[in-house]
C-alpha positions as CSV (number, residue, x, y, z in Angstrom):
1,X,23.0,9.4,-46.5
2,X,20.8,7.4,-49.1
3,X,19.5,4.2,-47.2
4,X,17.4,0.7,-48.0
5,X,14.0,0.2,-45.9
6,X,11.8,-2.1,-46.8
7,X,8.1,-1.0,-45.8
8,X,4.4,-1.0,-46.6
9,X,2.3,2.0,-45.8
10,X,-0.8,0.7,-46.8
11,X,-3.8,-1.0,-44.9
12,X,-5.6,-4.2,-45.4
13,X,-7.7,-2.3,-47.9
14,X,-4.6,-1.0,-49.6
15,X,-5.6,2.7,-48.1
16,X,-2.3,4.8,-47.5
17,X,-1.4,5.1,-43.7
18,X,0.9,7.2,-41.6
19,X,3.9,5.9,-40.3
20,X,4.2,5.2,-36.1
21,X,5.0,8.0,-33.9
22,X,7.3,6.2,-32.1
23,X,9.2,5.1,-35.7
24,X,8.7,8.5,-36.9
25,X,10.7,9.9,-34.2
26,X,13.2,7.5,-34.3
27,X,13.9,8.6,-37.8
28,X,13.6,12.1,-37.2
29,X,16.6,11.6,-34.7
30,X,18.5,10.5,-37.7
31,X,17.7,13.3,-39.5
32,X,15.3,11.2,-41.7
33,X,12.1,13.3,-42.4
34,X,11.5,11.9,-46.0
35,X,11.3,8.4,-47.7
36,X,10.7,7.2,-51.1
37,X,9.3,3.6,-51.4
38,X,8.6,1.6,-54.3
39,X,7.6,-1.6,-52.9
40,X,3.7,-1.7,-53.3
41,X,2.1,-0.8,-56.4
42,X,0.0,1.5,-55.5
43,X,-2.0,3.9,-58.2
44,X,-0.9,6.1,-61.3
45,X,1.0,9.2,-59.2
46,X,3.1,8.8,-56.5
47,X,1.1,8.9,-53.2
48,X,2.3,11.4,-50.8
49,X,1.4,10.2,-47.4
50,X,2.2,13.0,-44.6
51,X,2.2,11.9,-40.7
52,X,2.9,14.1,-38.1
53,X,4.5,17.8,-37.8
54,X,4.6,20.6,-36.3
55,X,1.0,21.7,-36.3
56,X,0.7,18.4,-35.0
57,X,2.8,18.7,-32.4
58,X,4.3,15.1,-33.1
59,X,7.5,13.8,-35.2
60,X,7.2,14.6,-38.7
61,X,7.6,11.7,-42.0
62,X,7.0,12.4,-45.8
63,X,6.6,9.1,-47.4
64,X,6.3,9.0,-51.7
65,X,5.1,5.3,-52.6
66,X,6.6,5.7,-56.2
67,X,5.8,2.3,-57.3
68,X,3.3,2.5,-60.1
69,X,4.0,-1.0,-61.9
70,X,0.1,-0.8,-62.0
71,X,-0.2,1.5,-63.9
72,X,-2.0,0.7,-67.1
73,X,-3.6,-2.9,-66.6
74,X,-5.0,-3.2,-70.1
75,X,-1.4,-3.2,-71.3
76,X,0.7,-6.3,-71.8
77,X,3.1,-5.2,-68.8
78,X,0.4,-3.5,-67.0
79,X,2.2,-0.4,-67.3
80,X,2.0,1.1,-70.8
81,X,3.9,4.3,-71.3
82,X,3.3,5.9,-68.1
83,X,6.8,6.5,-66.2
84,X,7.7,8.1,-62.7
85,X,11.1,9.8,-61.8
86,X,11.4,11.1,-58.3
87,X,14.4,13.4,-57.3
88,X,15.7,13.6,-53.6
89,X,17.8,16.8,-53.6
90,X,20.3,17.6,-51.3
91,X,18.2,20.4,-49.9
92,X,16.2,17.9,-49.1
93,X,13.8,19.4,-51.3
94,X,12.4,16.3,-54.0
95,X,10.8,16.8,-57.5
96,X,7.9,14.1,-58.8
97,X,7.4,14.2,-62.6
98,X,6.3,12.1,-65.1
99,X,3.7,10.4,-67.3
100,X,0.4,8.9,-66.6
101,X,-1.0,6.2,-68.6
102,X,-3.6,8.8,-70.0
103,X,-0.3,10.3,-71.8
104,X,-0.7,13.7,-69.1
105,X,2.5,14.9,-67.8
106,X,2.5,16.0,-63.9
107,X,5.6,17.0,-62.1
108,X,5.1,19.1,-58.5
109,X,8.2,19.4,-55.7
110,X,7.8,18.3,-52.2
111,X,9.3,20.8,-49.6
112,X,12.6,19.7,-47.3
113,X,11.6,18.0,-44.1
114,X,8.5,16.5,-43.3
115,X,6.4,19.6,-43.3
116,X,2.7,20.4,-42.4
117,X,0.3,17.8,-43.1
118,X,-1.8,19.8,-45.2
119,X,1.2,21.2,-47.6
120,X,3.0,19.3,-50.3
């Protein structure tokens, strides 16, 4: 089911982090192996941070920081045209797409579950 957390994946220097292992696999438990946050503006594309997995032989997260309210700082709302739409499937698949501020399109699907750190 579709639920609220409140969290910040970034560092001090704003650098994207991975999530706890001992949070991790609490979610994972839950059968939570993917969030989408929007809290933190943080860049033009989602940022896809992956902790964990099986290669890894720890508890696996996907975590999409969507918020891009940052987007385009020379425009009056700092955002300008760009836009971001990201889709959680039941399949737990999810599709990215949208618009960056340089008017490019980009769309790309993240696979179900957390997955290997080194695939999206």
């Amino acid at each position: 089911l579709p639920s609220v957390i409140q969290s910040r994946h970034v560092d001090a220097k704003s650098m994207p982090m991975e999530m706890p292992e001992h949070l991790t696999r609490t979610l994972n438990e839950q059968n939570i192996f993917k969030m989408v946050v929007g809290h933190i503006p943080h860049g033009t594309c989602p940022t896809v941070i992956k902790s964990g997995g099986p290669g890894r032989n720890v508890p696996s997260m996907e975590i999409v920081m969507a918020d891009t309210s940052y987007s385009d700082m020379s425009k009056p709302d700092n955002r300008g045209d760009a836009l971001v739409e990201v889709v959680v499937n039941a399949d737990g698949t999810a599709e990215v797409r949208g618009l960056l501020a340089a008017d490019e399109e980009f769309e790309y699907t993240l696979a179900a579950g957390g997955g290997p750190s080194h695939e999206l």
